[in-house]
C-alpha positions as CSV (number, residue, x, y, z in Angstrom):
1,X,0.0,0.0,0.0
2,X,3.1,2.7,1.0
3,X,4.5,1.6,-2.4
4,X,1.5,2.1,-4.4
5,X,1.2,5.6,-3.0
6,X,4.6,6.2,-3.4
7,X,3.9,5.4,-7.3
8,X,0.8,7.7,-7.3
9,X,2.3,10.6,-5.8
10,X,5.7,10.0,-8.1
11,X,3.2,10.1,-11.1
12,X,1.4,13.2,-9.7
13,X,4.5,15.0,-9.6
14,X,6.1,13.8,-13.0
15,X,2.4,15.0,-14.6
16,X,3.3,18.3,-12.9
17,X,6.4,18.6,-14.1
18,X,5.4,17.9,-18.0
19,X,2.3,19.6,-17.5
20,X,4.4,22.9,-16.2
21,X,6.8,22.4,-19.0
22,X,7.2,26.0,-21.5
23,X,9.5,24.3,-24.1
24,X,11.0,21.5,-25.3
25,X,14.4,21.7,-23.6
26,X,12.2,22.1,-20.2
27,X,10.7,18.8,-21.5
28,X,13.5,17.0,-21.9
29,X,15.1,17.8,-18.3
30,X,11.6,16.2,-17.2
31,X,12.3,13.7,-19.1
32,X,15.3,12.4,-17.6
33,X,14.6,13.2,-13.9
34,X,12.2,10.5,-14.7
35,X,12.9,8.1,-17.1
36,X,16.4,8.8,-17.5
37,X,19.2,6.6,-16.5
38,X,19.4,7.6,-13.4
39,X,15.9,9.1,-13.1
40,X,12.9,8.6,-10.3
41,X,11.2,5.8,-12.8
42,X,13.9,4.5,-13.7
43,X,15.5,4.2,-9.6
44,X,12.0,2.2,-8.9
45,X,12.4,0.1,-11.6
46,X,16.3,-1.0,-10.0
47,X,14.6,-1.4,-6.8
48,X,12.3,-4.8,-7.9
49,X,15.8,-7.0,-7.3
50,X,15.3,-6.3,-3.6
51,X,12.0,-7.4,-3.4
52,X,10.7,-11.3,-2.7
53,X,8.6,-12.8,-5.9
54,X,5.3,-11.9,-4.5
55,X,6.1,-8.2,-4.0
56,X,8.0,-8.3,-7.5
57,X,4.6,-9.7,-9.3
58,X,2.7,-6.4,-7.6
59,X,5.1,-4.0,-8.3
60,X,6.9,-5.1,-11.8
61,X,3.6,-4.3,-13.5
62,X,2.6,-0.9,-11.8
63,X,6.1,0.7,-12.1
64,X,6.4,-0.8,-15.8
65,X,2.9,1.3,-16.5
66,X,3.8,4.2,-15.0
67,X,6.8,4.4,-17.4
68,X,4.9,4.0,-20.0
69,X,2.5,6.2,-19.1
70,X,4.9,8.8,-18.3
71,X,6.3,8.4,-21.6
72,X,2.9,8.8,-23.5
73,X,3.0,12.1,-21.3
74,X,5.9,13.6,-22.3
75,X,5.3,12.6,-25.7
76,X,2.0,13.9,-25.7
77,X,3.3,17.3,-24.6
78,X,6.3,17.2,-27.1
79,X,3.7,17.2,-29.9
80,X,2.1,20.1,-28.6
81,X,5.0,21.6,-27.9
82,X,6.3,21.9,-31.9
83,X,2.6,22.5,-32.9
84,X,2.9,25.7,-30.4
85,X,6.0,26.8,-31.8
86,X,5.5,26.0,-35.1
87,X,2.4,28.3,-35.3
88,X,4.4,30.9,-33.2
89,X,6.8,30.6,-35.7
90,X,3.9,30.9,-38.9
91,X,2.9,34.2,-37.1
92,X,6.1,35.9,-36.7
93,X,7.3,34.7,-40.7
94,X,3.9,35.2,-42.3
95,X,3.6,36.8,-45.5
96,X,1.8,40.3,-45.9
97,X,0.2,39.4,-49.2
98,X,-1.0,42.9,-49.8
99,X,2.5,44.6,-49.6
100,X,3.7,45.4,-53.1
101,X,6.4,43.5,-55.0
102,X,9.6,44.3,-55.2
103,X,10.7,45.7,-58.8
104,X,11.4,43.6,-61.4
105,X,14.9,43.7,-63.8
106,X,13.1,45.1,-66.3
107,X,11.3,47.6,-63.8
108,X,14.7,48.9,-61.8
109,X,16.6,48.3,-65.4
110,X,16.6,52.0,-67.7
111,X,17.8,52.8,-71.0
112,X,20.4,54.8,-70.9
113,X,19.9,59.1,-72.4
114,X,22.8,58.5,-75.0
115,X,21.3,55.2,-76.1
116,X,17.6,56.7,-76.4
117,X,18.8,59.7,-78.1
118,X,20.6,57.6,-81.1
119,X,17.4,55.5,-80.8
120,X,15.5,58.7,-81.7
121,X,17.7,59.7,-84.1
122,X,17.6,56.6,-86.0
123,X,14.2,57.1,-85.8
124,X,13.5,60.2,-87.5
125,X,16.0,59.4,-90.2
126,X,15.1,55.7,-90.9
127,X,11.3,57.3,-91.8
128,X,13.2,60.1,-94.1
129,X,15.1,57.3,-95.9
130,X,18.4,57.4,-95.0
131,X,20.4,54.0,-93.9
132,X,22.3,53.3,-90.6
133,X,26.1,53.2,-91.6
134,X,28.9,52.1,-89.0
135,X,32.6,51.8,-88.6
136,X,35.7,51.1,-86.8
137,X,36.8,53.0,-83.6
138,X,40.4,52.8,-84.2
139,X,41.0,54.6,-87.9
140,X,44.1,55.3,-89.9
141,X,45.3,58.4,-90.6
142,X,44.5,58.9,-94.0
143,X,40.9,57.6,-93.6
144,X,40.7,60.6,-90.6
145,X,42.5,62.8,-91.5
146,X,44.0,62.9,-95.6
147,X,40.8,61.5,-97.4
148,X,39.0,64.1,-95.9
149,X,40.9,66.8,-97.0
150,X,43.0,67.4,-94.1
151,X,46.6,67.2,-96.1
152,X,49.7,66.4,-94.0
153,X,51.0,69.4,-91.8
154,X,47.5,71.6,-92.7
155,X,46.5,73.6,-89.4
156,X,43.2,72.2,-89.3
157,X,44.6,69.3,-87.8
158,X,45.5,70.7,-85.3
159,X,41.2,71.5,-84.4
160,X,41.2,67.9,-83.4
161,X,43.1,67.3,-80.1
162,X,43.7,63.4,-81.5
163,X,44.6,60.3,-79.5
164,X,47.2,59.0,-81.9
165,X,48.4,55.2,-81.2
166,X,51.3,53.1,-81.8
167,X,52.2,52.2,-85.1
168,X,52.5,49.0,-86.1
169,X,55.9,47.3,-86.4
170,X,56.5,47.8,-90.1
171,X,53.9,50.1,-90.8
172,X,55.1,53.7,-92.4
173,X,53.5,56.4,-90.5
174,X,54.5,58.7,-93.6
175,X,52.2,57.3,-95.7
176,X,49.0,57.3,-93.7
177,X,49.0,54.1,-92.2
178,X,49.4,55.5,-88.5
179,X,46.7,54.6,-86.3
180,X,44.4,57.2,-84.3
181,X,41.3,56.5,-82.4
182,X,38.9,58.4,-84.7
183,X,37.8,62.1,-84.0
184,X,34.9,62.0,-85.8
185,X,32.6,59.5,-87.4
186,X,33.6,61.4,-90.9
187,X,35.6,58.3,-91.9
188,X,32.7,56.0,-92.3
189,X,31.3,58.4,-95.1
190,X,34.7,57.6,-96.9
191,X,34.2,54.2,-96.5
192,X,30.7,54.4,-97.6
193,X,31.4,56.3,-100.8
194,X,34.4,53.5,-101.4
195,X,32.0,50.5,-101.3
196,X,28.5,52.0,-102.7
197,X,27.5,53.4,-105.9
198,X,25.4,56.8,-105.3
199,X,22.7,57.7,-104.8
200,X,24.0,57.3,-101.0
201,X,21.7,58.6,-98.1
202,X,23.4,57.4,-94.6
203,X,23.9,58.6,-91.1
204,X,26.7,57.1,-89.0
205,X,26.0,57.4,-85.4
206,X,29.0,56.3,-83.2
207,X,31.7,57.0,-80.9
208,X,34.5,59.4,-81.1
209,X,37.9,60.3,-79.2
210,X,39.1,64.0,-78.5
211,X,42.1,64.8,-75.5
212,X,39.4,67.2,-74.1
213,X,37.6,67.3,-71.1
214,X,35.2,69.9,-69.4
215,X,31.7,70.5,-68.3
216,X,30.8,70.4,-72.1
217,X,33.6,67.9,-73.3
218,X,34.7,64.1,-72.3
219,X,37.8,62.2,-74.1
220,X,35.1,60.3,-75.4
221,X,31.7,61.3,-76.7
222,X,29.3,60.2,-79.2
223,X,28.9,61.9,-82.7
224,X,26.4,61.6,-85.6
225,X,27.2,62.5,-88.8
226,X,24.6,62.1,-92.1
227,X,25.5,62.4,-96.0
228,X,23.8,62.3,-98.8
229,X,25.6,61.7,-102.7
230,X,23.6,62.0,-105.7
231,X,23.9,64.0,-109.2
232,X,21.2,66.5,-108.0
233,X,21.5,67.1,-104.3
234,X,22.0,71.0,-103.3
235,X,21.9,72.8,-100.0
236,X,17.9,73.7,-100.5
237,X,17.5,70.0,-99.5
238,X,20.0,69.9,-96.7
239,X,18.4,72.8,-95.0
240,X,15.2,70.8,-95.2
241,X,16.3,67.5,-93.9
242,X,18.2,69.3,-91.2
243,X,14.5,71.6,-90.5
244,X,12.7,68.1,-90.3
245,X,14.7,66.4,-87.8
246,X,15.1,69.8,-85.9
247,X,11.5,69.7,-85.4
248,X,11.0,65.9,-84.9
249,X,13.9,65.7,-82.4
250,X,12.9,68.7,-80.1
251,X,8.8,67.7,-80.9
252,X,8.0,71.2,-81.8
253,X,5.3,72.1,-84.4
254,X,8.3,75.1,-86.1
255,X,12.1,75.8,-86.1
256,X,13.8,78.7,-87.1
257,X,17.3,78.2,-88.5
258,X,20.5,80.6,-89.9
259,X,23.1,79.0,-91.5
260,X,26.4,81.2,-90.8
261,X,29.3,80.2,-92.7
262,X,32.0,78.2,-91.0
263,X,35.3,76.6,-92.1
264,X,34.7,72.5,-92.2
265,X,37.9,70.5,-94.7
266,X,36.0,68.1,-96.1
267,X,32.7,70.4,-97.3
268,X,33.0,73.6,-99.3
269,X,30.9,76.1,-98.8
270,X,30.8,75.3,-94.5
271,X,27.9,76.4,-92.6
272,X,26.8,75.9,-89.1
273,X,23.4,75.9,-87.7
274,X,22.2,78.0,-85.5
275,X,18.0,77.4,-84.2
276,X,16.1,79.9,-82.8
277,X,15.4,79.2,-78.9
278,X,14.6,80.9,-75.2
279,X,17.7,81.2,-73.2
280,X,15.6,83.2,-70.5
281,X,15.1,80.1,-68.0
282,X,17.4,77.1,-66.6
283,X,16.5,75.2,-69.8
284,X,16.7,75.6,-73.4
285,X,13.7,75.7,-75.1
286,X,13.8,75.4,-78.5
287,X,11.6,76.4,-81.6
288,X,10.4,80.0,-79.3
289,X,12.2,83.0,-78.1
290,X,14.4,86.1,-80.1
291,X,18.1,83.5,-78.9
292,X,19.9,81.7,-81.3
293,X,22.1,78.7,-80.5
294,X,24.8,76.6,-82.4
295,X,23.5,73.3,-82.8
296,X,25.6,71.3,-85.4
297,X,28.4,71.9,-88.8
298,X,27.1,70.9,-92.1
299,X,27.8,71.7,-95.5
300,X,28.0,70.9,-99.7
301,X,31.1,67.6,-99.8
302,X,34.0,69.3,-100.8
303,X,35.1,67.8,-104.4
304,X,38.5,66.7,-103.1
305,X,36.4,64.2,-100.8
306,X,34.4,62.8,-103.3
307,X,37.7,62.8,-106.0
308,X,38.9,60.7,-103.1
309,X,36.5,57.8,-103.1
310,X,36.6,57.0,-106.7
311,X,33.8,59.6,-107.9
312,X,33.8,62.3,-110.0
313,X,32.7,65.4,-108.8
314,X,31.7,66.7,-111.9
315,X,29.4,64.0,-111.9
316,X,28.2,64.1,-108.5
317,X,27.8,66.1,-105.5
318,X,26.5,65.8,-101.9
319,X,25.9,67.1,-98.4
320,X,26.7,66.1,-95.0
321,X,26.5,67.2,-91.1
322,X,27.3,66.4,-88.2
323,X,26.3,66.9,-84.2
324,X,27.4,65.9,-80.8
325,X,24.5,63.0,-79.8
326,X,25.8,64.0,-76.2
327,X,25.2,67.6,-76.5
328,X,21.7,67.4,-78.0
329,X,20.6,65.3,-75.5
330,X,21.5,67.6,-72.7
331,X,19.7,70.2,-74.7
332,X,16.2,68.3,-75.3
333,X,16.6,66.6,-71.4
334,X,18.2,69.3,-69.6
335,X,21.3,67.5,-68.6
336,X,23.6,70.6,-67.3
337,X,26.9,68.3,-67.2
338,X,28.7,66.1,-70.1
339,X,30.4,64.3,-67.5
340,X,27.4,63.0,-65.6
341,X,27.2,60.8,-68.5
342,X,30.3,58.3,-68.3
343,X,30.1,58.6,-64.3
344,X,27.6,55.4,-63.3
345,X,25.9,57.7,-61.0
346,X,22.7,54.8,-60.2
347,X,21.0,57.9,-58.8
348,X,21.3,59.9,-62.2
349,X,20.5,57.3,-64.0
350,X,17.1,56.7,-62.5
351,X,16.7,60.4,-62.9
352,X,17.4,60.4,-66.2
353,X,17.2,56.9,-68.1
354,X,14.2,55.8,-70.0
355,X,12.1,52.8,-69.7
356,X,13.4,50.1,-71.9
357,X,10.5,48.5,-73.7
358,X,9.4,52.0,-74.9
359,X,11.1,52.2,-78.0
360,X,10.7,55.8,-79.8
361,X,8.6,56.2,-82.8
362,X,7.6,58.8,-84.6
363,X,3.9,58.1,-84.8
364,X,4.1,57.0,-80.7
365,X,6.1,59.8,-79.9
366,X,10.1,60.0,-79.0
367,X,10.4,60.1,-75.6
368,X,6.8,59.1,-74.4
């Protein structure tokens, strides 16, 4: 009778103890103060080899079922245990479903200004006709400089602060095989007029390489030239074509140009363009105001240059231009630094880039 309520109050106080327990490590200690090796259970059960074979028959079963009854117990409590944390868990690492999602690639990606503005470009000039052209970075001295006019030792070299490079071992400097990195996107239109029979209507957009570098110029910038070779082409349609793309470009209904003459070797006469504009605010606006402002170089292709390709000039004649793709862009976005361009800025380039599945058309609109 004293053993069996020994074993009662022994089973009270283990059902206590799991009962009381806040975790699974407080389980466990339970655990082994009773069932353990060296646990209450487990001291009753060493205690039956003391006893005579009557008192073993009584007790053998009643301390075998209360370990097994303390071990449903704990593992009773175990299971509710992980059920407990596991939904304490579920709460603290739920999902907010109505939170927004994070930007995708696409989203956070942008097109970069320099790469939308040749994108416009191309635009306006692919729907007037004229064909992409393209060429290599690295040029030879007579395809940049003495094709286009620019005969050895003449001053207007010297206008182009050039990155000349290396020659090769072997080559001969002295006869135009010395290697620059181009300074302007004028030798493609050589290479055009070598490898097409006219009528030729092209623009080359592309980069170029002048030792120069201040708010308004970078050792490297982009440049877009355009020419146009035929038997009948005169400056009448070059002021048009330059008028069109004026007005497509800047998306203005009217442009006002003048055409002040200039000095350009490869074209003869040499004009610049100046467009009529508003200086009176932080931007540029242009197609209103009483300001003028120098926007690009153009002019008829000197006959030399077109003696130089293989064509005869009495035959044929042409015009060509050329602008800074950098500089128009800060003129139509309102970009007041070159150099902001080529610094990787993320911040300026969220300010600035364009979204890149909006390609510009002319019928959508450039820069919608």
């Amino acid at each position: 009778m004293n053993d069996a309520i020994s074993l009662d109050t022994l089973r009270d106080q283990i059902t206590t103890d799991i009962e009381g327990a806040a975790d699974e490590k407080a389980l466990d200690a339970v655990r082994v103060a009773a069932i353990g090796k060296k646990g209450s259970v487990s001291e009753q059960l060493k205690s039956l080899g003391k006893m005579t074979p009557e008192e073993r028959k009584v007790a053998g079963p009643a301390i075998n079922g209360l370990k097994n009854d303390v071990a449903a117990l704990i593992e009773a409590k175990s299971a509710e245990l992980k059920k407990a944390a596991l939904e304490a868990r579920l709460a603290s690492e739920k999902v907010d479903i109505t939170l927004p999602l994070q930007p995708n690639p696409m989203q956070r990606g942008s097109i970069h200004p320099v790469s939308q503005t040749i994108d416009e470009i191309t635009a306006i000039f692919s729907d007037m006709g004229f064909a992409i052209a393209e060429g290599p970075d690295i040029e030879s001295d007579y395809y940049n400089f003495t094709a286009l006019n620019f005969p050895e030792g003449h001053p207007a070299r010297e206008m182009h602060d050039t990155f000349f490079m290396k020659s090769k071992e072997g080559a001969d400097g002295e006869n135009g095989n010395k290697m620059v990195l181009r300074t302007h996107t004028s030798p493609v239109q050589i290479r055009t007029m070598e490898n097409e029979e006219p009528p030729i209507r092209v623009v080359i957009p592309g980069r170029t390489y002048r030792c120069d570098s201040d708010q308004t110029h970078t050792p490297m910038f982009h440049q877009l030239e355009g020419l146009v070779i035929d038997k009948s082409s005169h400056i009448g349609q070059l002021r048009w074509v330059l008028e069109e793309f004026l007005k497509a470009y800047f998306e203005v209904d009217d442009v006002k140009t003048r055409f002040p003459p200039s000095f350009f070797p490869f074209t003869e006469p040499s004009m610049e363009v100046d467009v009529q504009c508003d200086r009176s605010g932080n931007e540029v606006k242009i197609g209103q105001g009483e300001d003028w402002l120098e926007i690009l170089g153009c002019g008829m292709v000197h006959p030399n240059v077109i003696r130089n390709c293989g064509l005869d000039p009495d035959i044929y004649q042409g015009f060509a231009w050329g602008m800074g793709i950098d500089r128009i862009a800060m003129l139509k976005y309102g970009m007041p630094d070159l150099r902001d361009f080529f610094d990787a800025d993320q911040r300026w380039l969220d300010h600035y880039g364009f979204r890149p599945l909006d390609m510009p058309t002319l019928f959508g609109g450039l820069s919608s």
